[in-house]
Backbone as JSON Lines, residues from 0, in Angstrom:
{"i":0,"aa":"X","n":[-9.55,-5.98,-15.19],"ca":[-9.37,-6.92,-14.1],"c":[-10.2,-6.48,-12.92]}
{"i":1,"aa":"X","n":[-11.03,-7.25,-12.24],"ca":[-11.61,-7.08,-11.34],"c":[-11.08,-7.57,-10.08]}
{"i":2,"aa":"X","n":[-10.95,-6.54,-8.91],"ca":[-10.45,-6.64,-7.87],"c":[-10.82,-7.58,-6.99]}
{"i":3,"aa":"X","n":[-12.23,-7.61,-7.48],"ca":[-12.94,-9.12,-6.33],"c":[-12.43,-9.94,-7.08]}
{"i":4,"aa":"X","n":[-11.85,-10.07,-7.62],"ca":[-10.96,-12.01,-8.03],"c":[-9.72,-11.56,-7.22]}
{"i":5,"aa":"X","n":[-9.23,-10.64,-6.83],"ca":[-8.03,-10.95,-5.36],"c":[-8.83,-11.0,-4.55]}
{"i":6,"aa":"X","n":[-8.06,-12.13,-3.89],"ca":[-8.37,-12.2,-1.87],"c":[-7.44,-12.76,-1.46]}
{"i":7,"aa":"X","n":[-6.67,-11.07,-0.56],"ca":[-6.17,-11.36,0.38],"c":[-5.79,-13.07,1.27]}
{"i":8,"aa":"X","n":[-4.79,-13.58,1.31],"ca":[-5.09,-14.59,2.67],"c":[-4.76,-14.22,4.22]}
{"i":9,"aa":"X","n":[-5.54,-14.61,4.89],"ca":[-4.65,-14.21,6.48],"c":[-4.67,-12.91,6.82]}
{"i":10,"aa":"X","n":[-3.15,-12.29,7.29],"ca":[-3.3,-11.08,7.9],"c":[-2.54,-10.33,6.58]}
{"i":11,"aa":"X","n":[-3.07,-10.38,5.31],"ca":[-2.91,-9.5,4.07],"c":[-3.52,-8.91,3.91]}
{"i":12,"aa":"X","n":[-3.46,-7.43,3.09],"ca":[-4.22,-6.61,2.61],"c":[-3.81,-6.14,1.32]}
{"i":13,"aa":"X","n":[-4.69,-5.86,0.25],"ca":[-4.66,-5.47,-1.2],"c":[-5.11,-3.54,-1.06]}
{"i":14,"aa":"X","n":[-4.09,-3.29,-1.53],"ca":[-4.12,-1.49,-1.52],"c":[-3.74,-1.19,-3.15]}
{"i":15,"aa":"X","n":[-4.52,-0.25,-3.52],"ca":[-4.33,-0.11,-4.52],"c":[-3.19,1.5,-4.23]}
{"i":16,"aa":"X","n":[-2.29,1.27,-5.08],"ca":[-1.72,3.07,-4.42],"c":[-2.09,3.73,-5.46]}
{"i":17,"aa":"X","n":[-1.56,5.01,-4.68],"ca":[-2.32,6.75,-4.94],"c":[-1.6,7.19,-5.09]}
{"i":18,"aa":"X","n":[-0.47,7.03,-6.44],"ca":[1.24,7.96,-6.55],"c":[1.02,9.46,-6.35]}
{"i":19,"aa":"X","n":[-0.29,10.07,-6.85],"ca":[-0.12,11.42,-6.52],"c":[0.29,11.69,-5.04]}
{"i":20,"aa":"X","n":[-0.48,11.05,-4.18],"ca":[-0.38,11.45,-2.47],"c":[0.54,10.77,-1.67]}
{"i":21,"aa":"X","n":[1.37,10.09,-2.65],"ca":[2.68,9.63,-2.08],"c":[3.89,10.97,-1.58]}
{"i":22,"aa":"X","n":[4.76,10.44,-1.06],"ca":[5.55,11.25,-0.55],"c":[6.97,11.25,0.69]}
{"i":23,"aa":"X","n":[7.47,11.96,0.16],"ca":[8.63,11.92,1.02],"c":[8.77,11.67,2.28]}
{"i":24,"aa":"X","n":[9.11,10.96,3.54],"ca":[8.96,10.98,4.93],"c":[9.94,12.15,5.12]}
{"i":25,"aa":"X","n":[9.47,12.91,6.08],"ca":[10.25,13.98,6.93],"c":[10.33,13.78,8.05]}
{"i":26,"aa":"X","n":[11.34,12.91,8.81],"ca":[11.74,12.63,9.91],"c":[12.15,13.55,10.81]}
{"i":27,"aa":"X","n":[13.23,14.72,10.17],"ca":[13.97,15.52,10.5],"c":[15.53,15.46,11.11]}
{"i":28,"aa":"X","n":[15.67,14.07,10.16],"ca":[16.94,13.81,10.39],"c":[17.92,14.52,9.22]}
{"i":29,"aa":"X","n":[18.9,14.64,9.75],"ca":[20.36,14.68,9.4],"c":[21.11,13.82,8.2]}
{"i":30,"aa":"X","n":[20.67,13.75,6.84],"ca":[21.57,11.87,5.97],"c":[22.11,12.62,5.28]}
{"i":31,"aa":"X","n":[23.26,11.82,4.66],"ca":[24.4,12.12,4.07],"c":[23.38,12.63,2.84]}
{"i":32,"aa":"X","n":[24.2,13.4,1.67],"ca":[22.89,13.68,0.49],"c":[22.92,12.54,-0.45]}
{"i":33,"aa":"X","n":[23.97,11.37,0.07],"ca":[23.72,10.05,-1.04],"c":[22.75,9.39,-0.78]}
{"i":34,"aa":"X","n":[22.1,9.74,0.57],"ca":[20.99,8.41,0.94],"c":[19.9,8.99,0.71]}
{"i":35,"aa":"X","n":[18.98,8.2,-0.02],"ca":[17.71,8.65,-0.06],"c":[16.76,8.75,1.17]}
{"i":36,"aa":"X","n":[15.69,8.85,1.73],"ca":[15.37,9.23,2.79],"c":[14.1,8.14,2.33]}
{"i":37,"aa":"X","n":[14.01,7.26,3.43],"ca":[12.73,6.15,2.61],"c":[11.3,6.64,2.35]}
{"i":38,"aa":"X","n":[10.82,6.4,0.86],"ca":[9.5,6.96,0.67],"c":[8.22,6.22,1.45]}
{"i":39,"aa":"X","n":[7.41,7.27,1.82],"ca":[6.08,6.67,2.12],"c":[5.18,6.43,1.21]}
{"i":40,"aa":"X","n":[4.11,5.68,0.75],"ca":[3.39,5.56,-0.01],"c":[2.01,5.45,0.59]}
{"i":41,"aa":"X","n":[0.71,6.11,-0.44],"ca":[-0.43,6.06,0.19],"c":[-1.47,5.42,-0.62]}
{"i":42,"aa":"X","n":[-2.41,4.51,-0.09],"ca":[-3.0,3.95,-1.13],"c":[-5.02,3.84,-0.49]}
{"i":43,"aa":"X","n":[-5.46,3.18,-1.17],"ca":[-6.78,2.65,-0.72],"c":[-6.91,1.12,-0.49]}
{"i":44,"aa":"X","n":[-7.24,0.92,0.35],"ca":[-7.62,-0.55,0.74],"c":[-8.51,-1.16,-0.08]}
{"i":45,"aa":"X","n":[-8.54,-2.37,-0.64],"ca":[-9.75,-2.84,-1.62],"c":[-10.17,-3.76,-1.33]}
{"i":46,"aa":"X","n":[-9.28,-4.67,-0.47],"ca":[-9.55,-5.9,-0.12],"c":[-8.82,-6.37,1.14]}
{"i":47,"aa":"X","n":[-9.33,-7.03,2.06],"ca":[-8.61,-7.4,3.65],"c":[-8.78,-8.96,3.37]}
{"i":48,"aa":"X","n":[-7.55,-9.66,4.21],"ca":[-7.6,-10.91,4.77],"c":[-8.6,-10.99,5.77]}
{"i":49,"aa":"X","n":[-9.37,-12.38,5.79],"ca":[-10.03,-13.08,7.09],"c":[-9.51,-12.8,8.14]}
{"i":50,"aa":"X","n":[-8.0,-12.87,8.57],"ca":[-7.73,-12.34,10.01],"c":[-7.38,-11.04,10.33]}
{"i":51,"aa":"X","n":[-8.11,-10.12,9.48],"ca":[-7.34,-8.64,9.93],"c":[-8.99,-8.08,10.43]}
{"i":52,"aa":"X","n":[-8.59,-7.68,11.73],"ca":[-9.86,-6.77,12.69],"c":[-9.84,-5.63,12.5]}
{"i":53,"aa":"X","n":[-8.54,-4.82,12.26],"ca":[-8.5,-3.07,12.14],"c":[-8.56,-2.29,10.87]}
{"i":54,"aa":"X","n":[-8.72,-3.17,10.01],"ca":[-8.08,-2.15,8.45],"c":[-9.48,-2.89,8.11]}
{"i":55,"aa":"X","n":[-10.47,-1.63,7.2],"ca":[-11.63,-2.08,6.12],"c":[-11.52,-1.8,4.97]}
{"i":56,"aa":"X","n":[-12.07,-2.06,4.15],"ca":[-12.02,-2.09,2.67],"c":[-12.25,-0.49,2.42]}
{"i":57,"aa":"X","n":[-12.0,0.41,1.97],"ca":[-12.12,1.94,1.73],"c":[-11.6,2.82,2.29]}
{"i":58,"aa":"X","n":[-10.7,2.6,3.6],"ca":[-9.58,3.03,4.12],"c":[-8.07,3.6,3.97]}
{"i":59,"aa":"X","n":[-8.15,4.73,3.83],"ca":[-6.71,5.3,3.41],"c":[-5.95,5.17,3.87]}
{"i":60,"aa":"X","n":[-4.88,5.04,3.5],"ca":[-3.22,4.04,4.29],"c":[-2.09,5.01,3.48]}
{"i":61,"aa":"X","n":[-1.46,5.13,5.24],"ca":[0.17,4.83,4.99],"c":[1.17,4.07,4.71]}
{"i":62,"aa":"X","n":[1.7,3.58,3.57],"ca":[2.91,2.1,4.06],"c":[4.08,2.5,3.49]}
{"i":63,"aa":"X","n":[5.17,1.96,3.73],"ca":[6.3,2.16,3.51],"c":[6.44,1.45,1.96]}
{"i":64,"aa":"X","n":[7.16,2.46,0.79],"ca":[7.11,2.0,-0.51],"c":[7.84,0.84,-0.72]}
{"i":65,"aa":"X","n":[8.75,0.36,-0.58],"ca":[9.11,-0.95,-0.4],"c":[8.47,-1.76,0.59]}
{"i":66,"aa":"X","n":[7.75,-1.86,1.16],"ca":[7.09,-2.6,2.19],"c":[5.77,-3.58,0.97]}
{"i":67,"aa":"X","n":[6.16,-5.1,1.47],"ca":[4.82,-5.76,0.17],"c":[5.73,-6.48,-0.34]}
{"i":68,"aa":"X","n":[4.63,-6.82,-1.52],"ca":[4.55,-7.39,-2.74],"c":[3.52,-6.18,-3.93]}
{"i":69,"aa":"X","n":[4.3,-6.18,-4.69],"ca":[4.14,-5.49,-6.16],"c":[3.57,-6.38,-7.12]}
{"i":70,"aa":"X","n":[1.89,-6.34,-7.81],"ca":[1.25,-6.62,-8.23],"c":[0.89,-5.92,-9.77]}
{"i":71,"aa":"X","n":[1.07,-6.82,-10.73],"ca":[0.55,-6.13,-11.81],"c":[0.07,-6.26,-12.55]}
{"i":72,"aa":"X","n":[-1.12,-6.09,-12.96],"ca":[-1.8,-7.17,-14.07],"c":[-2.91,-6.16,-15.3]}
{"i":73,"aa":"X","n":[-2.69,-6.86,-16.34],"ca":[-3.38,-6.06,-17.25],"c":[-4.73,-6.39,-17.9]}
{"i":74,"aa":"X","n":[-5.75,-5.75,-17.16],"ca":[-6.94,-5.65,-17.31],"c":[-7.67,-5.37,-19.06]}
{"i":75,"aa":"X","n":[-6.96,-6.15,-20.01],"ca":[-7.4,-5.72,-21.12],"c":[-7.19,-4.73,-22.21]}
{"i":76,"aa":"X","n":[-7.06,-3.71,-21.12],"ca":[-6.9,-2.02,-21.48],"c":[-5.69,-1.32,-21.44]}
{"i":77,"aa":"X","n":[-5.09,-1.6,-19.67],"ca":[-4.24,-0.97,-19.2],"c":[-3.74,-1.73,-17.94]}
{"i":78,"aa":"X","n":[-2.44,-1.45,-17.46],"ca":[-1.67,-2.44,-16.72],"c":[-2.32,-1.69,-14.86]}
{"i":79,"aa":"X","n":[-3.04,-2.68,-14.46],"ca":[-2.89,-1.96,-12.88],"c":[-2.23,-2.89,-11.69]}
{"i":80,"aa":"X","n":[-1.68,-1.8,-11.21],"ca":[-0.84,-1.98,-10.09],"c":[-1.25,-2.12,-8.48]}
{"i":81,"aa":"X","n":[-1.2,-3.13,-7.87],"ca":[-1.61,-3.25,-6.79],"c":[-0.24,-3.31,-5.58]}
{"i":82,"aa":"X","n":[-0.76,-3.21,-4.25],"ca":[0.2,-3.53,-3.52],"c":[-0.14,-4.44,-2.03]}
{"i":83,"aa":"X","n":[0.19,-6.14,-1.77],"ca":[-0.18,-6.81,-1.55],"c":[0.99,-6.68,-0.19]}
{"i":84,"aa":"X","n":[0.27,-6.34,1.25],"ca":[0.85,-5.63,2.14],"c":[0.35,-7.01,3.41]}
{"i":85,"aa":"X","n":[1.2,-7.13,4.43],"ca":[0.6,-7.57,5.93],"c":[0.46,-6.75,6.78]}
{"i":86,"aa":"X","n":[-0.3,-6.86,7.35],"ca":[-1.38,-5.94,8.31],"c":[-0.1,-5.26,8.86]}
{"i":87,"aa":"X","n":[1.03,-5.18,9.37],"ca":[1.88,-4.38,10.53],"c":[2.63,-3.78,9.0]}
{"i":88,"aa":"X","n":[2.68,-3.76,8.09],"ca":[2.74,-2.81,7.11],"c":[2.16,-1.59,7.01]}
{"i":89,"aa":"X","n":[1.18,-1.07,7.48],"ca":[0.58,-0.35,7.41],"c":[0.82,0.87,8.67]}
{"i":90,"aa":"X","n":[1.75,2.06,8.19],"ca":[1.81,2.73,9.14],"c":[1.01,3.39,9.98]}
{"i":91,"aa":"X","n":[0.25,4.18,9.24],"ca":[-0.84,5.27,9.47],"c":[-1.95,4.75,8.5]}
{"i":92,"aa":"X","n":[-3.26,5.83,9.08],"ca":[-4.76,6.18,8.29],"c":[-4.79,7.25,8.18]}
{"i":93,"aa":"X","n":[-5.48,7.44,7.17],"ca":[-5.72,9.07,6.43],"c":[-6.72,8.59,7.0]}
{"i":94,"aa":"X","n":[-7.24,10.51,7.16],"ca":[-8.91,10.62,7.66],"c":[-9.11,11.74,6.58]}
C-alpha cells in the first residue's frame, strides 16, 4: 500500500507509529496501581492536511495513544498500521 493514496483532509495528519519509541508518560504523579498511566506514542509524519502550517511530512511526533483514528490496511504482504490524528493531537516534536 502506498502512502501517497492517503490524504489527509483539513487540519489531519497521517503518522505512521514507531512502537519501539513509544512509551510510558511520567508525569510524576501519585495513581492508584489499578490505573494505568496514559501511554504516549511516537510516530513519523507521512502525510499533512491542506490546512496544517506547523507539522511537515518527516517530522517526529508525540501523540497521545488513544488520540486518532486507527488505520489498517494490507499492502499485499503485510498489514500496516497508520494513525490518522488532528493537528492539536500532536503533543510534542522529536529533534
Amino acid at each position: 500500500m502506498k502512502t501517497s493514496k492517503i490524504k489527509p483532509r483539513g487540519k489531519q495528519i497521517l503518522v505512521t507509529p514507531d512502537p519501539a519509541r513509544s512509551r510510558t508518560s511520567s508525569h510524576g504523579l501519585v495513581t492508584p496501581s489499578n490505573i494505568e498511566q496514559e501511554k504516549k506514542s511516537v510516530g513519523t509524519v507521512i502525510a499533512v492536511g491542506p490546512d496544517i502550517k506547523d507539522v511537515k511530512k518527516g517530522d517526529h511526533v508525540i501523540y497521545g495513544t488513544y488520540a486518532g483514528e486507527r488505520i489498517k490496511l494490507h499492502d499485499g504482504v503485510k498489514e500496516v498500521e497508520f494513525a490518522l490524528l488532528f493537528d492539536e493531537d500532536v503533543l510534542a516534536f522529536l529533534e
